[in-house]
PDB file of N, CA, C and O in Angstrom:
ATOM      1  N   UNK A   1       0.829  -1.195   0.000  1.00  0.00           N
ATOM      2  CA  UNK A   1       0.000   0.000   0.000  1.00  0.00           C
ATOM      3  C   UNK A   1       0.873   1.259   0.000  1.00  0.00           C
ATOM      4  O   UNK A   1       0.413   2.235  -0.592  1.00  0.00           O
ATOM      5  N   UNK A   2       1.997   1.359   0.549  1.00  0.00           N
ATOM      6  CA  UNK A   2       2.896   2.094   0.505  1.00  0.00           C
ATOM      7  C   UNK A   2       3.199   2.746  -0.535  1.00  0.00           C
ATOM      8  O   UNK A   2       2.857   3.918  -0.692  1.00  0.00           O
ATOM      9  N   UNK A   3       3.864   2.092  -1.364  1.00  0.00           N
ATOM     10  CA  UNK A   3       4.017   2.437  -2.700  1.00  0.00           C
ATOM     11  C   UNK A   3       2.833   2.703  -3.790  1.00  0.00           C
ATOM     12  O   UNK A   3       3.121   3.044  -4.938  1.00  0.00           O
ATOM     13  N   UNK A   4       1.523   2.531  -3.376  1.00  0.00           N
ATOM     14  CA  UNK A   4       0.723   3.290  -3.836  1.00  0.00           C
ATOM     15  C   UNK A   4       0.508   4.875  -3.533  1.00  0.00           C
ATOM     16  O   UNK A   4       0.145   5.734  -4.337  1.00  0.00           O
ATOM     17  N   UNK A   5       0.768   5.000  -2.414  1.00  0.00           N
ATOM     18  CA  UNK A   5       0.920   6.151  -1.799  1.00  0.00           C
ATOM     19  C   UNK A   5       1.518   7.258  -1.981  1.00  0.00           C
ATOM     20  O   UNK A   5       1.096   8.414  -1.998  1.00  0.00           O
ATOM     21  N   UNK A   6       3.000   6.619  -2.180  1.00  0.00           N
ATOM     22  CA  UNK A   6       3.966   7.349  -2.902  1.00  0.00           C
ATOM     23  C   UNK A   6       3.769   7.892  -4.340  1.00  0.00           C
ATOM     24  O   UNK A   6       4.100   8.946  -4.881  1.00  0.00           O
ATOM     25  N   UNK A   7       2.935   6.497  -4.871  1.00  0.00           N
ATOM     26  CA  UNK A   7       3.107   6.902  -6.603  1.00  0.00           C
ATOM     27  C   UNK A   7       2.118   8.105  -7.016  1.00  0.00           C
ATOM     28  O   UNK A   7       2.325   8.960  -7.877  1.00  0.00           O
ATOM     29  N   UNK A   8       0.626   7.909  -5.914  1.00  0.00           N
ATOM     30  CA  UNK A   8      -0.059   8.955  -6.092  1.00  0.00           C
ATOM     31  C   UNK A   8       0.456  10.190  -5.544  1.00  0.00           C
ATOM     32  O   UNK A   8       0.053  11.168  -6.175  1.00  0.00           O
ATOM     33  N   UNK A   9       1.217  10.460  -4.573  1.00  0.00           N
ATOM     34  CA  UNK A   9       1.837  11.812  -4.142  1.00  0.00           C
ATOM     35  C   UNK A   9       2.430  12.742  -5.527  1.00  0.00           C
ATOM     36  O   UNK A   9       2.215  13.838  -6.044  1.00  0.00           O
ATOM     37  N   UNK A  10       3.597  11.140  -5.817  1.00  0.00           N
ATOM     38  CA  UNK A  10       3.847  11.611  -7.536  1.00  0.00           C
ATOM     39  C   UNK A  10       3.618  12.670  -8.405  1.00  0.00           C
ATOM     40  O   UNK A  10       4.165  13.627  -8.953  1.00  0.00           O
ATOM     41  N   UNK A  11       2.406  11.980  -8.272  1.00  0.00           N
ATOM     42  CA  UNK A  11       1.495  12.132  -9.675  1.00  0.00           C
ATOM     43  C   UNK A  11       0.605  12.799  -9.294  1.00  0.00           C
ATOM     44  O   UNK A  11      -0.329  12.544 -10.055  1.00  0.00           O
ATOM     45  N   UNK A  12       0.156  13.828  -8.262  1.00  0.00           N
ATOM     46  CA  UNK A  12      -1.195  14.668  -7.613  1.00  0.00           C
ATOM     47  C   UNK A  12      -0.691  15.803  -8.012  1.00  0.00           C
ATOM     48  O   UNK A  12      -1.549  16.443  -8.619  1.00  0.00           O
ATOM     49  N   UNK A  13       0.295  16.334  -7.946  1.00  0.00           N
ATOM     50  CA  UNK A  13       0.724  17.334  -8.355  1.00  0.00           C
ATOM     51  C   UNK A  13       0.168  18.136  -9.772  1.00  0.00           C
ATOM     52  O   UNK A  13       0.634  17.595 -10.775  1.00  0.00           O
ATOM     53  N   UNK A  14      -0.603  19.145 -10.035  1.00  0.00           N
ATOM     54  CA  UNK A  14      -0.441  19.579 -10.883  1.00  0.00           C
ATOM     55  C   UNK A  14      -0.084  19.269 -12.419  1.00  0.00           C
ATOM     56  O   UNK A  14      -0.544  18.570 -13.321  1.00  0.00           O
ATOM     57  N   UNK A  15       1.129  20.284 -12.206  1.00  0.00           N
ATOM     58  CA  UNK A  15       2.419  20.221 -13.430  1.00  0.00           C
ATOM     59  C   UNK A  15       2.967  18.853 -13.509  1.00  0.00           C
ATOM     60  O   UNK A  15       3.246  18.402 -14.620  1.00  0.00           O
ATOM     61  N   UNK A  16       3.231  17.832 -11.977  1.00  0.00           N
ATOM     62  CA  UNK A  16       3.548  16.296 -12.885  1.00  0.00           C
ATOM     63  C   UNK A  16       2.302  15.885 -13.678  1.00  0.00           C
ATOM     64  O   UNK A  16       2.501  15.566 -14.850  1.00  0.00           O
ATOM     65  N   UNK A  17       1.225  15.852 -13.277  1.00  0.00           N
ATOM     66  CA  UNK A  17       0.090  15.119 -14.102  1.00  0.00           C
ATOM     67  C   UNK A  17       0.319  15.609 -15.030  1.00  0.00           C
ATOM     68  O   UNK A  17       0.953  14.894 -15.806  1.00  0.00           O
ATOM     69  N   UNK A  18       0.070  16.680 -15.411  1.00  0.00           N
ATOM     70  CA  UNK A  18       0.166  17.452 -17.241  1.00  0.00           C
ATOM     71  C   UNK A  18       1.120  17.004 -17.679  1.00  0.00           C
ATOM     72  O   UNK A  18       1.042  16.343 -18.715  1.00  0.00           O
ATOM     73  N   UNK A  19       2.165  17.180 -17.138  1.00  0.00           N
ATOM     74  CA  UNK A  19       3.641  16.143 -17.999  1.00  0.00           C
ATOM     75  C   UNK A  19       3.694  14.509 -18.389  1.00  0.00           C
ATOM     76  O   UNK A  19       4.221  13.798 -19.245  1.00  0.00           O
ATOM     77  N   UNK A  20       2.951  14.385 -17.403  1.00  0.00           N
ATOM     78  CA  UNK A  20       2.603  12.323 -17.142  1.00  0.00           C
ATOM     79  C   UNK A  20       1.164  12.641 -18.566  1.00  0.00           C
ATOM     80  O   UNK A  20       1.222  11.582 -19.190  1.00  0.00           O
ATOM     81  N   UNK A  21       0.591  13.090 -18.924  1.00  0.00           N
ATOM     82  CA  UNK A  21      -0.619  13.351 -20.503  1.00  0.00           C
ATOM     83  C   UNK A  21       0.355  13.634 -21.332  1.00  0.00           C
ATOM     84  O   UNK A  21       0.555  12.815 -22.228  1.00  0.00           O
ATOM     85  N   UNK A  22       1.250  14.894 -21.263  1.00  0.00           N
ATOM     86  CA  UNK A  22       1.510  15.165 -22.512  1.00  0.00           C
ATOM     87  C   UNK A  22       2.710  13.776 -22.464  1.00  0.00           C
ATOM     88  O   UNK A  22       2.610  13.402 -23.633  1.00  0.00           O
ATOM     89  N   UNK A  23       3.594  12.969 -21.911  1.00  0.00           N
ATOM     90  CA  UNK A  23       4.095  12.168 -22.665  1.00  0.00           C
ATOM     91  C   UNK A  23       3.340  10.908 -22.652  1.00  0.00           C
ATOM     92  O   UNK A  23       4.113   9.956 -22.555  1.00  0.00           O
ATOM     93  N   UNK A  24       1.933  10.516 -22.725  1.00  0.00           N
ATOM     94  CA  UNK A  24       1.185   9.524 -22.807  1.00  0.00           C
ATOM     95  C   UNK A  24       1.035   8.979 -24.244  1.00  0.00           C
ATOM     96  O   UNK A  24       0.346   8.029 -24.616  1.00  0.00           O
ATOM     97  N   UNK A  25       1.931   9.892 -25.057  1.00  0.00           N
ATOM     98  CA  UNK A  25       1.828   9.268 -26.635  1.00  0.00           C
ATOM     99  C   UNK A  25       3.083   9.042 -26.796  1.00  0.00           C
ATOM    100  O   UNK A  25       3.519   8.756 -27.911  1.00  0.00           O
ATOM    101  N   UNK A  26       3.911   9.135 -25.669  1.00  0.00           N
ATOM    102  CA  UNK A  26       5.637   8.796 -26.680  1.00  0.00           C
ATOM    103  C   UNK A  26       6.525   9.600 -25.607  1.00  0.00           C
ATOM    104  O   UNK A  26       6.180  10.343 -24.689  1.00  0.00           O
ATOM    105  N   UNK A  27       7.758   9.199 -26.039  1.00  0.00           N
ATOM    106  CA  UNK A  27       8.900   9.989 -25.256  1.00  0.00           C
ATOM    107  C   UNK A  27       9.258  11.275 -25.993  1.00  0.00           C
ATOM    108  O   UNK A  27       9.522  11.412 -27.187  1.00  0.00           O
ATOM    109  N   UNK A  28       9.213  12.132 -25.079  1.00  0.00           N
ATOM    110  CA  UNK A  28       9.773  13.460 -25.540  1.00  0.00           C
ATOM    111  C   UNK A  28      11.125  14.138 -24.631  1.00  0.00           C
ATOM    112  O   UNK A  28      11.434  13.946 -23.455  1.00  0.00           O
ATOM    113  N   UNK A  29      11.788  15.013 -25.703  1.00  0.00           N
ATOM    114  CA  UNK A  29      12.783  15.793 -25.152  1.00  0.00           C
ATOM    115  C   UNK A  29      12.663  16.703 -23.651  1.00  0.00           C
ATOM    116  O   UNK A  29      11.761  17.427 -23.229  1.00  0.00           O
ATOM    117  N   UNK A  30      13.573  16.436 -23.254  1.00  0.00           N
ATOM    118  CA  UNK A  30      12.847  17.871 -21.756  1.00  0.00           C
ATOM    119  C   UNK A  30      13.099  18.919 -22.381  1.00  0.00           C
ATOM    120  O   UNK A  30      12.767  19.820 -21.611  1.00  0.00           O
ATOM    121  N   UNK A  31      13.604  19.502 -23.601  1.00  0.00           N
ATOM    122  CA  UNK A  31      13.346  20.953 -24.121  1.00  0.00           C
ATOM    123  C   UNK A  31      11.815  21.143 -24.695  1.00  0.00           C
ATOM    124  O   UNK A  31      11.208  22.214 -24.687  1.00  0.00           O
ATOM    125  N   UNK A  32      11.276  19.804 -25.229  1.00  0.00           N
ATOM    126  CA  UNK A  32       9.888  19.550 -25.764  1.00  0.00           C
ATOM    127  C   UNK A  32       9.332  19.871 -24.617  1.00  0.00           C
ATOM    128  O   UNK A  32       9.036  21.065 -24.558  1.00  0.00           O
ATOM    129  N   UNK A  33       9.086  19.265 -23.708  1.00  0.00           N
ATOM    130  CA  UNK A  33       8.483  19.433 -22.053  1.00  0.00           C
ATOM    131  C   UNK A  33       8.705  20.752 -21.746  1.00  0.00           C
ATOM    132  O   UNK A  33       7.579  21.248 -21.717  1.00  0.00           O
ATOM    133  N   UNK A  34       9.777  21.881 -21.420  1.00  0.00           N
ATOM    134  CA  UNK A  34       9.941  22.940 -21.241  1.00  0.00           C
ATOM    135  C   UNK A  34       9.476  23.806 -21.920  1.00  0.00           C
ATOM    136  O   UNK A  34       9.235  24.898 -21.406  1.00  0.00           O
ATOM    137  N   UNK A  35       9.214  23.564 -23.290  1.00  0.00           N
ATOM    138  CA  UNK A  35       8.459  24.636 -24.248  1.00  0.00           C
ATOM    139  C   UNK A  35       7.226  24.360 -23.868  1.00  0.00           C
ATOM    140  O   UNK A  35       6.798  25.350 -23.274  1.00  0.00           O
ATOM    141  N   UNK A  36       6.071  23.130 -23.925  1.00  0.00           N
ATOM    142  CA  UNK A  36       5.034  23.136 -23.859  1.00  0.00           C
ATOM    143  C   UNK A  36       4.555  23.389 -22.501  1.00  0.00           C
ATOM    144  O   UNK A  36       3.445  23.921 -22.458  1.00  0.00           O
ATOM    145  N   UNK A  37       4.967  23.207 -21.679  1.00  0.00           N
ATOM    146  CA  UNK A  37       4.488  24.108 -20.264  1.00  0.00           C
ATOM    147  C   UNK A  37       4.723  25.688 -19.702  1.00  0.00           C
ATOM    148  O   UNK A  37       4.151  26.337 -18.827  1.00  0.00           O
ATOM    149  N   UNK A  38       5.898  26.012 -20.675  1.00  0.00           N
ATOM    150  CA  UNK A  38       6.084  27.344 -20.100  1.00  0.00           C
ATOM    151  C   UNK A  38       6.448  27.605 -18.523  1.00  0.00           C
ATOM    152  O   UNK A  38       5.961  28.488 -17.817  1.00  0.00           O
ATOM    153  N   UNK A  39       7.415  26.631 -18.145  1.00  0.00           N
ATOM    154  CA  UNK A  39       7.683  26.692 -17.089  1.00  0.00           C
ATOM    155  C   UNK A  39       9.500  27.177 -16.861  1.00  0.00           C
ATOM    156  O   UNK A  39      10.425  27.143 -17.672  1.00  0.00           O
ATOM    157  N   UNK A  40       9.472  27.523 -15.695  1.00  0.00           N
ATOM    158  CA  UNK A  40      11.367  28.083 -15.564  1.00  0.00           C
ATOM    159  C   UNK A  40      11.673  26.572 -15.273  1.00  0.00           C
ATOM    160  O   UNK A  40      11.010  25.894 -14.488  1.00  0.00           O
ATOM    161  N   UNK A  41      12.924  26.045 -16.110  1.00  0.00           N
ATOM    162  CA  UNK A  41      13.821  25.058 -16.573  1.00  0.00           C
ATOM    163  C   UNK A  41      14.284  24.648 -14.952  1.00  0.00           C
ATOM    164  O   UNK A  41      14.855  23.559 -14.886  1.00  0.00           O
ATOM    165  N   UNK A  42      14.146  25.238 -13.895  1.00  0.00           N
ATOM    166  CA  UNK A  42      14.499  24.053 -13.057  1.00  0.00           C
ATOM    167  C   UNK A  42      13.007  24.041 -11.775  1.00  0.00           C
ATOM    168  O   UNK A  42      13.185  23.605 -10.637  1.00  0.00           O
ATOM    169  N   UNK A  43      12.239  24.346 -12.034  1.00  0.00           N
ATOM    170  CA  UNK A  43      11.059  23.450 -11.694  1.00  0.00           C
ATOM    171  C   UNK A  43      10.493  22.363 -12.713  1.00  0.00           C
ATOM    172  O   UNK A  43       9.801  21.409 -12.358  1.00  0.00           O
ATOM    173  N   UNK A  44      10.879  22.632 -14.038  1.00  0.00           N
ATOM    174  CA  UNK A  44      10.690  21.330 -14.857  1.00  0.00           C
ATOM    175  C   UNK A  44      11.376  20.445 -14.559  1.00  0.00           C
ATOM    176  O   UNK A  44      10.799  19.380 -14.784  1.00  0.00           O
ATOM    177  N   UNK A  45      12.788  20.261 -13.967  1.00  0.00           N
ATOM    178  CA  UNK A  45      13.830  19.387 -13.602  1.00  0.00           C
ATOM    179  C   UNK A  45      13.163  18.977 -12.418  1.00  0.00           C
ATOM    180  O   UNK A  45      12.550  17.910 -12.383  1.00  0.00           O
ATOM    181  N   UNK A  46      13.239  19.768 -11.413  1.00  0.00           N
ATOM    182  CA  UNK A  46      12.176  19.238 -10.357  1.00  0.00           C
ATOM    183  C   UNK A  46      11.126  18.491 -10.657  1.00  0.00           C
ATOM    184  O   UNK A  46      11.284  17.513  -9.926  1.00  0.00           O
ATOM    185  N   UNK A  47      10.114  18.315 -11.288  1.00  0.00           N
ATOM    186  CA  UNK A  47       8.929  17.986 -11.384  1.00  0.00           C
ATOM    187  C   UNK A  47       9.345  16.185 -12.040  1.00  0.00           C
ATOM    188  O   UNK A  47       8.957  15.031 -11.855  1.00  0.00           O
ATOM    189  N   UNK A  48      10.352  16.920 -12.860  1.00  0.00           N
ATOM    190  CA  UNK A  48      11.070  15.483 -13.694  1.00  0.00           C
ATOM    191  C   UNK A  48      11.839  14.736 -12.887  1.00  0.00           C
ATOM    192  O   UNK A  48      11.897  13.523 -13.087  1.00  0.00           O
ATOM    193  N   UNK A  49      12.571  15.345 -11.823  1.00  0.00           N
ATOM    194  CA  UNK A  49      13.325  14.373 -11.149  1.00  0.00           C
ATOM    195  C   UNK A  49      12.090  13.532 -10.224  1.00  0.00           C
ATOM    196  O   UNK A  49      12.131  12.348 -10.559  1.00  0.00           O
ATOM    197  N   UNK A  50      11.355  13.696  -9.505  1.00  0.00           N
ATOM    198  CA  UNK A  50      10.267  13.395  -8.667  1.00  0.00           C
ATOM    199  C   UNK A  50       9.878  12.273  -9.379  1.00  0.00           C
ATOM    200  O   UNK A  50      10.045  11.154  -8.893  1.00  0.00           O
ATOM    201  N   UNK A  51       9.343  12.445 -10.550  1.00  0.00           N
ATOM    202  CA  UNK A  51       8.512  11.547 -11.687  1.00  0.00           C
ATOM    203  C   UNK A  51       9.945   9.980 -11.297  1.00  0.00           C
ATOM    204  O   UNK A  51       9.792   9.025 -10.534  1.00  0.00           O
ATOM    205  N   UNK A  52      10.877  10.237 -11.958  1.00  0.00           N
ATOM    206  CA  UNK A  52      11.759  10.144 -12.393  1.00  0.00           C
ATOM    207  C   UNK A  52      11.798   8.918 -11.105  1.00  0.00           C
ATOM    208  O   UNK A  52      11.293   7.797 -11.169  1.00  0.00           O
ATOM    209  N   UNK A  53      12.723   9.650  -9.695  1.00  0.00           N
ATOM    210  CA  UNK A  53      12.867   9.261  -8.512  1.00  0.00           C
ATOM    211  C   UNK A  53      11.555   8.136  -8.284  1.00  0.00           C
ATOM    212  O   UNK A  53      11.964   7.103  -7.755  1.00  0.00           O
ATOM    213  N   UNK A  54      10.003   8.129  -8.589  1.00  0.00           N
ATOM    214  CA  UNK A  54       8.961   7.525  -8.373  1.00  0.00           C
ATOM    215  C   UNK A  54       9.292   6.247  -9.054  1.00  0.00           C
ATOM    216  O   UNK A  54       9.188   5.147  -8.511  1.00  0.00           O
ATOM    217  N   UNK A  55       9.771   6.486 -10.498  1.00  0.00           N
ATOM    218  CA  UNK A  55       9.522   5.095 -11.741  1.00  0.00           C
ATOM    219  C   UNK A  55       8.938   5.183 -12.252  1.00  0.00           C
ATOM    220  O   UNK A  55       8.415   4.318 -12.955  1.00  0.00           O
ATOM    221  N   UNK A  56       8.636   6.618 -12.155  1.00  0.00           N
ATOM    222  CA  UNK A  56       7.183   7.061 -13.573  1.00  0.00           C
ATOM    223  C   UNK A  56       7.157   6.924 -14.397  1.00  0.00           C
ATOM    224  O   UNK A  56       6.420   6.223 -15.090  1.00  0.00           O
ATOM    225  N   UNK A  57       8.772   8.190 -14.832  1.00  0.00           N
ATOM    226  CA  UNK A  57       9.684   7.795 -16.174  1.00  0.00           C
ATOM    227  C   UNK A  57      10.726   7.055 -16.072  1.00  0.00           C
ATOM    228  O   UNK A  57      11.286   6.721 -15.028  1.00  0.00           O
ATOM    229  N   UNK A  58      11.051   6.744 -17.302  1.00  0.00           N
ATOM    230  CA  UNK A  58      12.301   6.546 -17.439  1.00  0.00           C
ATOM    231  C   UNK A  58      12.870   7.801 -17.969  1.00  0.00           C
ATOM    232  O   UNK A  58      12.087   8.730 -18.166  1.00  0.00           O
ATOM    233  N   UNK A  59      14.511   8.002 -18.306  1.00  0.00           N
ATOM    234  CA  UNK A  59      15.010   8.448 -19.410  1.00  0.00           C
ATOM    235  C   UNK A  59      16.674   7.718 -19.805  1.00  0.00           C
ATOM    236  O   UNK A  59      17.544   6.941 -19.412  1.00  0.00           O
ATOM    237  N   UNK A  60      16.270   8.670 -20.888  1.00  0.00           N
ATOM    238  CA  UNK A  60      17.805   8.363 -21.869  1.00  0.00           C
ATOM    239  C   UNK A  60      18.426   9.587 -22.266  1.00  0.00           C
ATOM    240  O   UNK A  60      17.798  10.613 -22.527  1.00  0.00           O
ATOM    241  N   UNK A  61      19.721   9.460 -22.310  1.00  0.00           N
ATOM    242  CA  UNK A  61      20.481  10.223 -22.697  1.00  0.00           C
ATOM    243  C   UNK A  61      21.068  10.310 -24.255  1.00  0.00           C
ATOM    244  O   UNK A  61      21.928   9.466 -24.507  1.00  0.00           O
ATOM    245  N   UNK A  62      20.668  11.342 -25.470  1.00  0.00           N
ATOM    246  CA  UNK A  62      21.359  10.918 -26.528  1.00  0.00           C
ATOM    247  C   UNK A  62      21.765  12.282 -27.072  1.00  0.00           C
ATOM    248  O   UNK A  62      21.140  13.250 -27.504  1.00  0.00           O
ATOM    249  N   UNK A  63      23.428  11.904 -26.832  1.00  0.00           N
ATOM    250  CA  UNK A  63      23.885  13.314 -27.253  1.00  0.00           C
ATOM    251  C   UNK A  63      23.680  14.202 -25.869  1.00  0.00           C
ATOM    252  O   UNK A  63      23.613  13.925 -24.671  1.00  0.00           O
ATOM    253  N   UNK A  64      23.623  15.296 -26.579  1.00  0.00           N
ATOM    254  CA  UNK A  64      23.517  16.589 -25.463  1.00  0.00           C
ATOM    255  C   UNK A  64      21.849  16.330 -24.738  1.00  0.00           C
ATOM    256  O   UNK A  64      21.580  16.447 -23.543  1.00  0.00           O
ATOM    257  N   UNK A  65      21.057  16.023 -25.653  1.00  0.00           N
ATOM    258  CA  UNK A  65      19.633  15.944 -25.157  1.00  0.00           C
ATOM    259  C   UNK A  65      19.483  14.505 -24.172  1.00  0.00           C
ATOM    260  O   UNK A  65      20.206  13.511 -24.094  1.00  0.00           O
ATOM    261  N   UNK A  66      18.248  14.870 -23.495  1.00  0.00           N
ATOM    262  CA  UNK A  66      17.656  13.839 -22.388  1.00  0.00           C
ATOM    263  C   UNK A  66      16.165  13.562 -23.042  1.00  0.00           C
ATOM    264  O   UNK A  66      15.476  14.350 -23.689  1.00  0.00           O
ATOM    265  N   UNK A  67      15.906  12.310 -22.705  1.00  0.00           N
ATOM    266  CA  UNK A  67      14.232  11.700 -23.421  1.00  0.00           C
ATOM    267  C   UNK A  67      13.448  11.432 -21.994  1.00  0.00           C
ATOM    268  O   UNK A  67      14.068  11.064 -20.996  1.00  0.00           O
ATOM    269  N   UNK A  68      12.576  11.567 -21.996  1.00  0.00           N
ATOM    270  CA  UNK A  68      11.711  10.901 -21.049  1.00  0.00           C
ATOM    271  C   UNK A  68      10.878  10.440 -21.492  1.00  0.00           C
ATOM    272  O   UNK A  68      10.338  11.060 -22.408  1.00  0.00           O
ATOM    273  N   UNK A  69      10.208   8.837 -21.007  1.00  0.00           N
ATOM    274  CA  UNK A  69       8.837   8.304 -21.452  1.00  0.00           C
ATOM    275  C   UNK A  69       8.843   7.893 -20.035  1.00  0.00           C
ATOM    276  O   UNK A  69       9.661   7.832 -19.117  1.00  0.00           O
ATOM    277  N   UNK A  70       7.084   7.532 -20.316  1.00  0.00           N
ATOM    278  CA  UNK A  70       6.123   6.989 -19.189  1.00  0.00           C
ATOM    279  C   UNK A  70       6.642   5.546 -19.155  1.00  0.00           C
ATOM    280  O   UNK A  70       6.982   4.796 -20.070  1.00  0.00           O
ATOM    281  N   UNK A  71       6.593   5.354 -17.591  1.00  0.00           N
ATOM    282  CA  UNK A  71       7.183   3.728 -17.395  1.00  0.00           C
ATOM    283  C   UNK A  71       5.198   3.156 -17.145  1.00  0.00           C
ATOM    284  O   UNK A  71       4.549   3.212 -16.100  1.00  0.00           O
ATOM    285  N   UNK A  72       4.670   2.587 -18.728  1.00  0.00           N
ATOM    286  CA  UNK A  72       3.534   2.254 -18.861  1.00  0.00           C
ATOM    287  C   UNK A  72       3.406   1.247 -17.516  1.00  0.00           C
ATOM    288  O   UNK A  72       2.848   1.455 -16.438  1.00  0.00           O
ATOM    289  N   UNK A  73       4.037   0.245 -17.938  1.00  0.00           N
ATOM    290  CA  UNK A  73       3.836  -0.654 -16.804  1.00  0.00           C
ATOM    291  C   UNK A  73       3.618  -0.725 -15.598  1.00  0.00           C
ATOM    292  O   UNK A  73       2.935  -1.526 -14.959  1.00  0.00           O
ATOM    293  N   UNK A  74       4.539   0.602 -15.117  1.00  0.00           N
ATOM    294  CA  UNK A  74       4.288   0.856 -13.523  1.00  0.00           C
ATOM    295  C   UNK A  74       3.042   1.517 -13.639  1.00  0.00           C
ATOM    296  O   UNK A  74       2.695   1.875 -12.513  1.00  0.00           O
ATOM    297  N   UNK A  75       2.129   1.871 -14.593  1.00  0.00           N
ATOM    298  CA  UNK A  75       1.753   3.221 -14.401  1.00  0.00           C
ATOM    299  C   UNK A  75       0.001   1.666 -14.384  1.00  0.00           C
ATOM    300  O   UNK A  75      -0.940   1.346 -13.658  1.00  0.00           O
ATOM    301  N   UNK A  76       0.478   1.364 -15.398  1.00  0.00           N
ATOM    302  CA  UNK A  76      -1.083   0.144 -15.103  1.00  0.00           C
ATOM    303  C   UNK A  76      -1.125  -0.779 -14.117  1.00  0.00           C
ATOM    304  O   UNK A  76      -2.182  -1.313 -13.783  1.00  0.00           O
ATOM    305  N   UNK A  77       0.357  -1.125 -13.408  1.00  0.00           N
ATOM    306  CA  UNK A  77       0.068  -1.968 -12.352  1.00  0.00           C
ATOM    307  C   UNK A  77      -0.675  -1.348 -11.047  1.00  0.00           C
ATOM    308  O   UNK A  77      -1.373  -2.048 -10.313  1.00  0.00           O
ATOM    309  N   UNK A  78      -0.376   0.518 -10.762  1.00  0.00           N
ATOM    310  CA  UNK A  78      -0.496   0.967 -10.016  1.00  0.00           C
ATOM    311  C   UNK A  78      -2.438   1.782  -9.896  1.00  0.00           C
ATOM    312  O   UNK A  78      -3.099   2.475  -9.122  1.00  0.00           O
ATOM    313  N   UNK A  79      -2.605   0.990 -11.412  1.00  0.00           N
ATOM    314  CA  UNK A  79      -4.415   1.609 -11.987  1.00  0.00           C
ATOM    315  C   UNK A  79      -4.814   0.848 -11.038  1.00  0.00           C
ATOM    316  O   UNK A  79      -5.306   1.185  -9.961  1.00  0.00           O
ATOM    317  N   UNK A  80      -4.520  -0.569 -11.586  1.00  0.00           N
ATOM    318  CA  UNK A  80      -4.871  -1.869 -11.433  1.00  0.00           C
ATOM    319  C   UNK A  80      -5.120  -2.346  -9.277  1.00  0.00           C
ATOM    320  O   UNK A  80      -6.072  -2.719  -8.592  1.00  0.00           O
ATOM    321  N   UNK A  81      -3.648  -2.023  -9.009  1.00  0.00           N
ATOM    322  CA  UNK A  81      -4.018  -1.590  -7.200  1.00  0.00           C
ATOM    323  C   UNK A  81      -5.170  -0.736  -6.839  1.00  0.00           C
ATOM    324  O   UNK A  81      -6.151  -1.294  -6.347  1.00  0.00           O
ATOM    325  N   UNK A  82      -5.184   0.686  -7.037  1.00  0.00           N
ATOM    326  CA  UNK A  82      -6.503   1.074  -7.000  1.00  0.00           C
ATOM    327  C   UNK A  82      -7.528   0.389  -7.351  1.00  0.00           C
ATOM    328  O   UNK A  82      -7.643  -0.512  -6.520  1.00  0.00           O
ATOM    329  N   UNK A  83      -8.280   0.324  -8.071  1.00  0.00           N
ATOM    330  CA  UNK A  83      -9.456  -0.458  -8.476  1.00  0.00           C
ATOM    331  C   UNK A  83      -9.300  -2.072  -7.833  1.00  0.00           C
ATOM    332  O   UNK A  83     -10.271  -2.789  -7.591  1.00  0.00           O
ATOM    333  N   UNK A  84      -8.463  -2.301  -7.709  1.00  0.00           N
ATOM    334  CA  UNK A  84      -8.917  -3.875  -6.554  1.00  0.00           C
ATOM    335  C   UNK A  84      -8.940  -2.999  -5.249  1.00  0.00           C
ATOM    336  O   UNK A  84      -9.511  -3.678  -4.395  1.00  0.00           O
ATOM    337  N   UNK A  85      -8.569  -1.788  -4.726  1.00  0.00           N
ATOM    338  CA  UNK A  85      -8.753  -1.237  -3.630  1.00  0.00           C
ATOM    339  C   UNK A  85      -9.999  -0.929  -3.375  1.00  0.00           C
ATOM    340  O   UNK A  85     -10.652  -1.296  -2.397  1.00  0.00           O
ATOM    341  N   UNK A  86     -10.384  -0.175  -4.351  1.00  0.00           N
ATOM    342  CA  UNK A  86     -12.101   0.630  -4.737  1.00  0.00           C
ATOM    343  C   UNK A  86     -13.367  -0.150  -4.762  1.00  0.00           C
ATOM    344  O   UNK A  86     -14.556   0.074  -4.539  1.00  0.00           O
ATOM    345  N   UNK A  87     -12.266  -1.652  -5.301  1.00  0.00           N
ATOM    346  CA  UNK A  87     -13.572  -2.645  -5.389  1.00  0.00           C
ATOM    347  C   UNK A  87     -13.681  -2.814  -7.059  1.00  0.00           C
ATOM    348  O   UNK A  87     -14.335  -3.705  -7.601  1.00  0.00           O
ATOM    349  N   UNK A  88     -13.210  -2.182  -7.491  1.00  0.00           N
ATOM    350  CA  UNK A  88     -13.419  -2.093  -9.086  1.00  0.00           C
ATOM    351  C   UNK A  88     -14.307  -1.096  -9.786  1.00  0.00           C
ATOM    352  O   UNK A  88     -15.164  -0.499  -9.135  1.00  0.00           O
ATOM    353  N   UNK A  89     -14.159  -0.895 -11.005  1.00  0.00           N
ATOM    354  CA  UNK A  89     -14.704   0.296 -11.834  1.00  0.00           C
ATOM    355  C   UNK A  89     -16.117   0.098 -12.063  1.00  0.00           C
ATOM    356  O   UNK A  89     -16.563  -0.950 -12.531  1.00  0.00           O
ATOM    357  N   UNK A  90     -16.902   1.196 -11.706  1.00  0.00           N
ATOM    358  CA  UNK A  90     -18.580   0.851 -12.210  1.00  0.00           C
ATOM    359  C   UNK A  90     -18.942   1.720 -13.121  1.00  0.00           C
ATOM    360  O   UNK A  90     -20.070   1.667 -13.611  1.00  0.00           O
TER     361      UNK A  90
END
């Protein structure tokens, strides 16, 4: 239960949720992420390290740039806890 806890702390936030949608189609650059939020470059790092620190994302390094994608798996095992918590979806 713990680690449900954590993952939703995560992810309650605001600016992580909007970041956890906009990369729900694919991995993007954190300059991609920084343009589309309009945020100052080290609360995006913040927001990304958190994600990051959770197992939200992953990333990669290529070149000078950094990628981040959604770690899907954690992200449905942790649906999946809720709703056996809730009792399931009606």
């Amino acid at each position: 239960m713990n680690n449900s806890l954590e993952f939703l702390k995560a992810i309650a936030d605001d600016n992580r949720f909007r970041i956890i949608v906009f990369l729900k189609n694919g991995e993007r650059c954190v300059c991609e992420i920084q343009k589309e939020f309009d945020l100052p470059q080290n609360l995006i790092s913040h927001h990304l390290k958190v994600l990051k620190d959770n197992k939200v994302l992953f990333d990669r390094r290529d070149g000078q740039k950094i990628f981040y994608k959604l770690n899907k798996k954690l992200m449905d095992s942790q649906l999946n806890k809720l709703i056996k918590i809730t009792g399931g979806v009606k």
